[in-house]
TIDREN-968612 format. One record per residue: x, y, z of N, C-alpha, C, O in turn; residue in one letter; residue number from 0. Coordinates in steps of 0.05 Angstrom, whole numbers, plus 5000, padded with zeros to 4 digits. Layout:
BEGIN
{{X, Y, Z}, {X, Y, Z}, {X, Y, Z}, {X, Y, Z}, "A", NUM};
...
//
This chain:
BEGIN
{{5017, 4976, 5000}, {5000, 5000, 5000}, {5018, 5025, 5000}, {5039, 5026, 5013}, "X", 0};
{{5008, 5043, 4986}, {5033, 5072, 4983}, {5021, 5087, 5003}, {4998, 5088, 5013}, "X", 1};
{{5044, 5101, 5007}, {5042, 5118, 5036}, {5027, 5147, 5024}, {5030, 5161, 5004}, "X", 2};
{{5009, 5150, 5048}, {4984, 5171, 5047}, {5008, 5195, 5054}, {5023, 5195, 5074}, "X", 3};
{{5008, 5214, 5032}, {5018, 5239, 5036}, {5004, 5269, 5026}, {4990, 5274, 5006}, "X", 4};
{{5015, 5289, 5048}, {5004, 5310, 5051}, {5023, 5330, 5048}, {5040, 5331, 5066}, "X", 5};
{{5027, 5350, 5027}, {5043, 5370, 5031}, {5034, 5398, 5027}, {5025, 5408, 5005}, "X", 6};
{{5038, 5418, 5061}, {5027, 5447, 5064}, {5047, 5467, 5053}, {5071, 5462, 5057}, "X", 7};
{{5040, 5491, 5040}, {5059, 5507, 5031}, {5042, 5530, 5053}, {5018, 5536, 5052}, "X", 8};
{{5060, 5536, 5070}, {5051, 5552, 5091}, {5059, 5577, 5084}, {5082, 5583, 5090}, "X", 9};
{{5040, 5600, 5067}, {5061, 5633, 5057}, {5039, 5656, 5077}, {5038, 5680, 5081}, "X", 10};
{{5025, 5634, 5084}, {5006, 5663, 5105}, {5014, 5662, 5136}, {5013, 5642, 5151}, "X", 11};
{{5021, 5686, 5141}, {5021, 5683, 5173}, {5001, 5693, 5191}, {5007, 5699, 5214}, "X", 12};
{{4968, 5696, 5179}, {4953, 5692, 5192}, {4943, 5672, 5212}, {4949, 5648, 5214}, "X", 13};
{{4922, 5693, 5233}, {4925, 5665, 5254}, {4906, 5640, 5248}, {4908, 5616, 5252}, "X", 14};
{{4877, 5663, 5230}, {4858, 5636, 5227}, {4869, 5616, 5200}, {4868, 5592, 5204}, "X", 15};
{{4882, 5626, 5170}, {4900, 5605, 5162}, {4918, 5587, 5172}, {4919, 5564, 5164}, "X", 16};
{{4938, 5600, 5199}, {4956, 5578, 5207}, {4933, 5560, 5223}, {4938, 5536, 5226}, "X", 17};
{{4917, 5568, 5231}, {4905, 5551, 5245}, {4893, 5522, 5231}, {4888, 5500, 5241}, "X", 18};
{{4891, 5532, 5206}, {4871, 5513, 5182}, {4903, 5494, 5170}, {4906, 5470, 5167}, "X", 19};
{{4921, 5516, 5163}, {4936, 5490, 5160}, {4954, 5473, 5184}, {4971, 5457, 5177}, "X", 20};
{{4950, 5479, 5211}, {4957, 5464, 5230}, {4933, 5439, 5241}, {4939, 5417, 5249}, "X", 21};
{{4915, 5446, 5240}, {4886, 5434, 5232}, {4891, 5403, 5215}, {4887, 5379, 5220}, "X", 22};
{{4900, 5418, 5192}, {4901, 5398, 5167}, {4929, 5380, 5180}, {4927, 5356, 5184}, "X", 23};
{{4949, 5393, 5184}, {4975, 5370, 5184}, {4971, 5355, 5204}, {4978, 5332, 5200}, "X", 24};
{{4954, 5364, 5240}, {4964, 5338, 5254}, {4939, 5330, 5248}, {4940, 5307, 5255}, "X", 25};
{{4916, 5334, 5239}, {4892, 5309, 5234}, {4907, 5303, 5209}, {4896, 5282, 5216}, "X", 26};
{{4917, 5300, 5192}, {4929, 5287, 5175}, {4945, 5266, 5181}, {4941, 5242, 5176}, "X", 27};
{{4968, 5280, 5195}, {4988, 5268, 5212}, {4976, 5242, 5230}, {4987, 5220, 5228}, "X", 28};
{{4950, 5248, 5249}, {4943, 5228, 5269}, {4929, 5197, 5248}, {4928, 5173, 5254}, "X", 29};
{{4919, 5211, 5222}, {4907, 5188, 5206}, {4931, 5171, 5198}, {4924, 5150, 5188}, "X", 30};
{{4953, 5174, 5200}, {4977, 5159, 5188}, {4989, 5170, 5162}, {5007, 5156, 5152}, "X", 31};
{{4982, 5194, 5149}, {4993, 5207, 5133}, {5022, 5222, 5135}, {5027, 5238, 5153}, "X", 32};
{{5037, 5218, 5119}, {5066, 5230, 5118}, {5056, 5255, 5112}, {5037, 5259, 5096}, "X", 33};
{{5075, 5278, 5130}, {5055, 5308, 5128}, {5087, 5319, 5121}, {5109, 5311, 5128}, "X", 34};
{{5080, 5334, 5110}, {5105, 5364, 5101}, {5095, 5387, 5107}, {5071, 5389, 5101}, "X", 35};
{{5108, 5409, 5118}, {5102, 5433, 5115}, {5118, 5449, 5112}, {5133, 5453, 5131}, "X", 36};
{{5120, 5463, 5088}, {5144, 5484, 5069}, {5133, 5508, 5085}, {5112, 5518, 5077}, "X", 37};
{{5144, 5517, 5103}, {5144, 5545, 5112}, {5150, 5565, 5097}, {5171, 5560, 5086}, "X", 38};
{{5140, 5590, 5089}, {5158, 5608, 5061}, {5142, 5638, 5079}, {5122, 5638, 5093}, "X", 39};
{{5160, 5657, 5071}, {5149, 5682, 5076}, {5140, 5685, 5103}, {5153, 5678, 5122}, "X", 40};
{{5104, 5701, 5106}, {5097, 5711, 5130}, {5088, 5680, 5149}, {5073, 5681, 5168}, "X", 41};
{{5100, 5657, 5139}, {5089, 5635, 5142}, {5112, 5628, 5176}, {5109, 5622, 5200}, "X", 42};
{{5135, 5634, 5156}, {5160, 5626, 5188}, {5157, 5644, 5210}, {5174, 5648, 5227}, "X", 43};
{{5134, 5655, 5210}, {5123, 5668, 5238}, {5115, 5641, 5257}, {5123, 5642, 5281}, "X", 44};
{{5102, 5621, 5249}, {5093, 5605, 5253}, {5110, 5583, 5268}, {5101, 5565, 5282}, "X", 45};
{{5137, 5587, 5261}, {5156, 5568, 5274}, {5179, 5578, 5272}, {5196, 5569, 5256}, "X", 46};
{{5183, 5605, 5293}, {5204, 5620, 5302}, {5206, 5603, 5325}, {5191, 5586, 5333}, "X", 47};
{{5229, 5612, 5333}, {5234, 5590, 5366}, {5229, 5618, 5382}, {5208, 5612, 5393}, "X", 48};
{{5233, 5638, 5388}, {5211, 5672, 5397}, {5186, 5667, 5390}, {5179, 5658, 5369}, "X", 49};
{{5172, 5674, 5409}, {5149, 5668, 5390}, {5125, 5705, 5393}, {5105, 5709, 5380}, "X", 50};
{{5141, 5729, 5417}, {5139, 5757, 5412}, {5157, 5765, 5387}, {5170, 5754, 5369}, "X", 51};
{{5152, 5787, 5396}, {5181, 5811, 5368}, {5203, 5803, 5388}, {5206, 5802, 5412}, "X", 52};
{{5216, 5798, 5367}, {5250, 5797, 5375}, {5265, 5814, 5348}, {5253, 5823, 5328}, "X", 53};
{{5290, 5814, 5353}, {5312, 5829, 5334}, {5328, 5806, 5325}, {5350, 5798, 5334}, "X", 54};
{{5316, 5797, 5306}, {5329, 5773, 5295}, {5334, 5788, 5270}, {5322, 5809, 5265}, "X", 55};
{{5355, 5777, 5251}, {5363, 5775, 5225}, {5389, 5791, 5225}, {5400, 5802, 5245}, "X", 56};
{{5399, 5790, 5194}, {5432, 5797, 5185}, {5423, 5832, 5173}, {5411, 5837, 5153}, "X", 57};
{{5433, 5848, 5191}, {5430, 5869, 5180}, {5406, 5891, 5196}, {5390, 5882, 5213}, "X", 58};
{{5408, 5919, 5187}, {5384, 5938, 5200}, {5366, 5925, 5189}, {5354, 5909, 5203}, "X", 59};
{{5360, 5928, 5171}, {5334, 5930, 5149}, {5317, 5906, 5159}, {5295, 5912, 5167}, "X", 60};
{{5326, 5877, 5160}, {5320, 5846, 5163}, {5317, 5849, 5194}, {5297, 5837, 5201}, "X", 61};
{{5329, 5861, 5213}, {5323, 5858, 5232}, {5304, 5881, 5245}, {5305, 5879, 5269}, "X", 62};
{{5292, 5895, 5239}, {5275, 5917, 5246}, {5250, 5904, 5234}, {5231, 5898, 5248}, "X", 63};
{{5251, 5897, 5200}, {5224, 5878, 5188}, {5214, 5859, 5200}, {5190, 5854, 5202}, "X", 64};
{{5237, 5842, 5213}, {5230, 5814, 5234}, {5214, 5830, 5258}, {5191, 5827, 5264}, "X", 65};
{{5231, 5845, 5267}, {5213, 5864, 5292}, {5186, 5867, 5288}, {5168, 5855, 5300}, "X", 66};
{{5184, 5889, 5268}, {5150, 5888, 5262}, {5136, 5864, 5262}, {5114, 5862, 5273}, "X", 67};
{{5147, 5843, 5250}, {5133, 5822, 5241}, {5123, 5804, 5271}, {5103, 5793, 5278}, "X", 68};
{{5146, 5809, 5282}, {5140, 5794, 5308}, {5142, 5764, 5300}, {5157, 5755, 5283}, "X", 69};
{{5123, 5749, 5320}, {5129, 5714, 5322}, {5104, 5713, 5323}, {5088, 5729, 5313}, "X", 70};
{{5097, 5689, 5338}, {5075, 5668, 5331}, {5047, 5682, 5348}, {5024, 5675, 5344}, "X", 71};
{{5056, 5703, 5368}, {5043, 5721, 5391}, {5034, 5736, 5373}, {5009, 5738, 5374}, "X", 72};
{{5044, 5747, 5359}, {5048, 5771, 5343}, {5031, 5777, 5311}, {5030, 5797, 5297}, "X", 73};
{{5019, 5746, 5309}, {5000, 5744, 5282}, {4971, 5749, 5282}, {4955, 5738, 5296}, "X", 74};
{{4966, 5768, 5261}, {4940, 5767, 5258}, {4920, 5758, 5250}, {4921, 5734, 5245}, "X", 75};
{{4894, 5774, 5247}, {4872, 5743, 5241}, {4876, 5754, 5208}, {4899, 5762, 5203}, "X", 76};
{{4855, 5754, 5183}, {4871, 5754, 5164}, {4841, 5778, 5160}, {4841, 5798, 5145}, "X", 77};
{{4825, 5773, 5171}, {4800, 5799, 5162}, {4789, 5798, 5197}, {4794, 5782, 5215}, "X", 78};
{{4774, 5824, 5195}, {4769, 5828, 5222}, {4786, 5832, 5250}, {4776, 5823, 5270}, "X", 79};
{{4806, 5842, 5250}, {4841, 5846, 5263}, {4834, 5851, 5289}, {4839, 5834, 5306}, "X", 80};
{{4815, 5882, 5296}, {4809, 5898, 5309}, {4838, 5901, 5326}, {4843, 5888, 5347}, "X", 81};
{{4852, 5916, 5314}, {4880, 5924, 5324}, {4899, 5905, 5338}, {4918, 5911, 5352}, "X", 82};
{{4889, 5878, 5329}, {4904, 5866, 5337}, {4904, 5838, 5368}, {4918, 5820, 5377}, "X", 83};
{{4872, 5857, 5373}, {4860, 5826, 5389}, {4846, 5814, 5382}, {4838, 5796, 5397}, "X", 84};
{{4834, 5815, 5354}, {4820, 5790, 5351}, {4840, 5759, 5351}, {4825, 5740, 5355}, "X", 85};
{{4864, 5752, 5348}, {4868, 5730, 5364}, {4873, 5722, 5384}, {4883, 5700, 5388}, "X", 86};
{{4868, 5738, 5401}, {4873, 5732, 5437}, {4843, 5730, 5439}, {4831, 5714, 5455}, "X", 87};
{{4835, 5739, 5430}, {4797, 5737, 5429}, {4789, 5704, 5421}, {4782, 5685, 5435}, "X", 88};
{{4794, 5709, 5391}, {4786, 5675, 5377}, {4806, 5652, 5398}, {4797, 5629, 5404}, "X", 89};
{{4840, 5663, 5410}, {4835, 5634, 5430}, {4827, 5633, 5450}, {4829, 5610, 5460}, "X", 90};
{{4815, 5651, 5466}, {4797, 5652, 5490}, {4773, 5623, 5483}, {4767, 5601, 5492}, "X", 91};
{{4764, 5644, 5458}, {4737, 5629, 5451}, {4747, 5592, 5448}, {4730, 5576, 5457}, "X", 92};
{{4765, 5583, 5439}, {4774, 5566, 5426}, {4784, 5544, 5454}, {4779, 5520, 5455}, "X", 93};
{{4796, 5557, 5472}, {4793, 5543, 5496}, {4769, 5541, 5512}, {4762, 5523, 5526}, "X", 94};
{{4758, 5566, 5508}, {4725, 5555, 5525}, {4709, 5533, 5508}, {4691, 5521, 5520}, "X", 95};
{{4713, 5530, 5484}, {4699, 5508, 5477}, {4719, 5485, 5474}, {4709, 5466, 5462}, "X", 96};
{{4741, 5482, 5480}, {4754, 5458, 5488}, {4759, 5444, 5458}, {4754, 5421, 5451}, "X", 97};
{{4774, 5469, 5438}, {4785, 5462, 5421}, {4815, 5479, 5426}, {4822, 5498, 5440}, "X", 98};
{{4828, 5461, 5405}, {4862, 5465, 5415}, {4871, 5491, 5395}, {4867, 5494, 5371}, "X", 99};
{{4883, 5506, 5411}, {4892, 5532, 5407}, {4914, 5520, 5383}, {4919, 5497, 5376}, "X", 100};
{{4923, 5545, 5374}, {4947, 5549, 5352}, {4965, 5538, 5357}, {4977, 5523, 5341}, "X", 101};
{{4974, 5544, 5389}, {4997, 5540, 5392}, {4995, 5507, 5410}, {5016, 5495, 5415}, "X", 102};
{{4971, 5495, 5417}, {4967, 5474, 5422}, {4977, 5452, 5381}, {4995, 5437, 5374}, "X", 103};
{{4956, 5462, 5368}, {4954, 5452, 5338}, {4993, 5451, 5335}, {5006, 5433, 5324}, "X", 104};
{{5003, 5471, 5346}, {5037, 5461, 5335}, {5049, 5445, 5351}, {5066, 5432, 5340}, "X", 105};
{{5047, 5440, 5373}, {5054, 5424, 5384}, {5040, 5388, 5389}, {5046, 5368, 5402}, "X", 106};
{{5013, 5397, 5365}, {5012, 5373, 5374}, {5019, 5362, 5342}, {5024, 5338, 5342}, "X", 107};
{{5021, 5373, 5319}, {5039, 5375, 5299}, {5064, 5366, 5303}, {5073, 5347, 5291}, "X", 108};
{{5077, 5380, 5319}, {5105, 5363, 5325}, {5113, 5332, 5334}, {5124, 5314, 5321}, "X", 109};
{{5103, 5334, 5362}, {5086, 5306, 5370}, {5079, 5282, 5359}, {5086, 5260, 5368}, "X", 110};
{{5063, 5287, 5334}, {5049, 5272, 5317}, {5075, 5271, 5286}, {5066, 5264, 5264}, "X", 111};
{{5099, 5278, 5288}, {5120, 5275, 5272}, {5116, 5295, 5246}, {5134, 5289, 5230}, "X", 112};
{{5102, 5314, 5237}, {5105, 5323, 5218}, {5121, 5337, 5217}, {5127, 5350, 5237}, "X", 113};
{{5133, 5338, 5193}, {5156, 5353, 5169}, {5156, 5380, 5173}, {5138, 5393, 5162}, "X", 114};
{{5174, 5393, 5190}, {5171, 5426, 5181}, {5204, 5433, 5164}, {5228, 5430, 5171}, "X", 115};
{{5193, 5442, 5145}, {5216, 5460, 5127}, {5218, 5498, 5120}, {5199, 5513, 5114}, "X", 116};
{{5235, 5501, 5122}, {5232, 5527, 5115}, {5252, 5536, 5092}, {5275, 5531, 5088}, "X", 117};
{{5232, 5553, 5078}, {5246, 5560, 5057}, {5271, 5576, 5051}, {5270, 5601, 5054}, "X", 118};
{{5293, 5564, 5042}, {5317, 5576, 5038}, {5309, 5605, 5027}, {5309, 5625, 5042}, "X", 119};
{{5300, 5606, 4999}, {5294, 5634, 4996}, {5286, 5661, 5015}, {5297, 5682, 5020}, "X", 120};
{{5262, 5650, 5023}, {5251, 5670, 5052}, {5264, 5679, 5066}, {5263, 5703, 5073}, "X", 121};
{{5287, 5655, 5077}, {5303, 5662, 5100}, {5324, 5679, 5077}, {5330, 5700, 5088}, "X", 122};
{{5331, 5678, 5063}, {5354, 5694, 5055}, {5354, 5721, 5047}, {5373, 5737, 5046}, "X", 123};
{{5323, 5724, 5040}, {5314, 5750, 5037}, {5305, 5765, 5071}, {5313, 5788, 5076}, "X", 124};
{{5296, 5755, 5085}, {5282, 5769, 5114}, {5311, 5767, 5131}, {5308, 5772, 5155}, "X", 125};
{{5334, 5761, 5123}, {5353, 5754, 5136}, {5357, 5738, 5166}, {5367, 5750, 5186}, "X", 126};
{{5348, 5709, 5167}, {5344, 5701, 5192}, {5356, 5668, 5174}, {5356, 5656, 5153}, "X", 127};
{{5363, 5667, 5198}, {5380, 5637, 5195}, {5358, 5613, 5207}, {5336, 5618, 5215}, "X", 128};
{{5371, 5590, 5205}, {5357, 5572, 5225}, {5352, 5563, 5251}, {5332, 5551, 5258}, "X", 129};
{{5376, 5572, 5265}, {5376, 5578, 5297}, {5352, 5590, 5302}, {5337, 5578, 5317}, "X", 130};
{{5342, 5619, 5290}, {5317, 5628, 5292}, {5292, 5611, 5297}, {5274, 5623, 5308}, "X", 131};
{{5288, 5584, 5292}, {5267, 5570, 5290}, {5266, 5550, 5311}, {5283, 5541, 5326}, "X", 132};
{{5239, 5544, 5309}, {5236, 5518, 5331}, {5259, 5488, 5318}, {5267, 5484, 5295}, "X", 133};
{{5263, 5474, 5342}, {5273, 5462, 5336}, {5266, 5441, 5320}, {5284, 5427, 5312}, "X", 134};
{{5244, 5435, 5315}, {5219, 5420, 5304}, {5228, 5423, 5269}, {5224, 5406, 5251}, "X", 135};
{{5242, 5455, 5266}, {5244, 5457, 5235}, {5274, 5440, 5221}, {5294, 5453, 5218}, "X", 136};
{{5273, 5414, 5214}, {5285, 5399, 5209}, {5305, 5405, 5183}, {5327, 5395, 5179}, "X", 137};
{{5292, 5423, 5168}, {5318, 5428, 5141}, {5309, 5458, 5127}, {5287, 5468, 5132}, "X", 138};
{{5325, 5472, 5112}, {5323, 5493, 5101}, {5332, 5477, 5070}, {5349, 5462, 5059}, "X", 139};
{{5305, 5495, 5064}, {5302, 5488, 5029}, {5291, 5493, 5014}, {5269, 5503, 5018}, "X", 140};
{{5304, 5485, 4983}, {5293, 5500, 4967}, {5268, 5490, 4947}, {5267, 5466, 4940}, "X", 141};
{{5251, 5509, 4938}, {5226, 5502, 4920}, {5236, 5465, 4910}, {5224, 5446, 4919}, "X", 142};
{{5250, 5463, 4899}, {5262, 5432, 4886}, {5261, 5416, 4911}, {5240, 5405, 4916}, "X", 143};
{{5279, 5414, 4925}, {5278, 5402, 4949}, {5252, 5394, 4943}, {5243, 5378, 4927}, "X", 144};
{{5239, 5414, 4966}, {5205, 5409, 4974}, {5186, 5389, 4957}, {5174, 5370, 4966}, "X", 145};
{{5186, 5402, 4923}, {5172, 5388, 4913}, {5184, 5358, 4905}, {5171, 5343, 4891}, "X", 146};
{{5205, 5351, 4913}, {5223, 5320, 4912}, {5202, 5306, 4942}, {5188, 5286, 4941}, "X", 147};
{{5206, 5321, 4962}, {5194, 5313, 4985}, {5165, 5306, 4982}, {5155, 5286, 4991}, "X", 148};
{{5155, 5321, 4971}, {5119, 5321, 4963}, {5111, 5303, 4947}, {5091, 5289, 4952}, "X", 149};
{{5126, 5301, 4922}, {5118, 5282, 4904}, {5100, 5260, 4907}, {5103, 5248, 4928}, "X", 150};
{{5085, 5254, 4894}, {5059, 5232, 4908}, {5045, 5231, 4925}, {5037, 5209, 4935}, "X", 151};
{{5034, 5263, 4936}, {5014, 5267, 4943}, {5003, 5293, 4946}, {5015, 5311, 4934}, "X", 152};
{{4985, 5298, 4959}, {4969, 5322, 4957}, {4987, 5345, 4969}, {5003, 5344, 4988}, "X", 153};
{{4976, 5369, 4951}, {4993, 5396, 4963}, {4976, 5412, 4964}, {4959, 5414, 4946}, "X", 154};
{{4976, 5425, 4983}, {4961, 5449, 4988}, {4978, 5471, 4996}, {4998, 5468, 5010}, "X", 155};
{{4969, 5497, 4987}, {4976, 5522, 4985}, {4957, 5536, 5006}, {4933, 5534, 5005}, "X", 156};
{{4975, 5555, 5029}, {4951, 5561, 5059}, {4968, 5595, 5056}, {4961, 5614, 5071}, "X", 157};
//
């Protein structure tokens, strides 16, 4: 039988997208599916090892942009913001009904063995290395890579 595979291209660092594709990898992951997830862009918000603003990257420019950008604390919802609490709001809500927060969904992502990669490109443009990331992020790489890794099964774009 060929192995059930799943591969996320993670380029949003919204909170209710990361939530949908953290959603998708460990219920993927828990069914027995081989899961990937290509981190790229506002996506490696998502699996900074900071997870406030910190002064990460090579240079003013990369490290002031990372600033703004902040970490995984630091992401917004993707419509409806209201300056910035609508996700301390949606996980209030999200634990009172005794579903697993964002930052529950990554860890239980990890847990459950899925693939995190991050994209060489991204990182070379936002200037941040790999030390920057959870330790969970297993390789830096590029578009080829990834799609070698994915091959034979489903990809989704979040």
């Amino acid at each position: 039988m060929a192995t059930k595979k799943l591969s996320i291209i993670c380029f949003s660092g919204d909170f209710d997208k990361l939530v949908a594709a953290f959603t998708l990898a460990s219920g993927s992951a828990a069914c027995n599916y081989e899961v990937n997830i290509f981190f790229t862009f506002w996506g490696l918000n998502a699996v900074k090892h900071k997870e406030g603003r910190t002064i990460v990257g090579k240079g003013f420019l990369a490290r002031f942009f990372n600033f703004l950008q902040g970490g995984l604390r630091n992401v917004p919802m993707s419509r409806l913001n209201f300056l910035g609490a609508s996700p301390k709001l949606m996980t209030g809500m999200m634990r009172k009904r005794n579903v697993a927060t964002l930052k529950e969904l990554i860890e239980a992502s990890e847990a459950l063995g899925v693939n995190f990669y991050a994209c060489e490109m991204s990182m070379h443009i936002l200037g941040i290395e790999l030390k920057d990331f959870r330790p969970s992020v297993k390789e830096v790489l590029g578009v080829s890579r990834f799609l070698e890794y994915s091959e034979g099964g489903e990809k989704l774009f979040i």
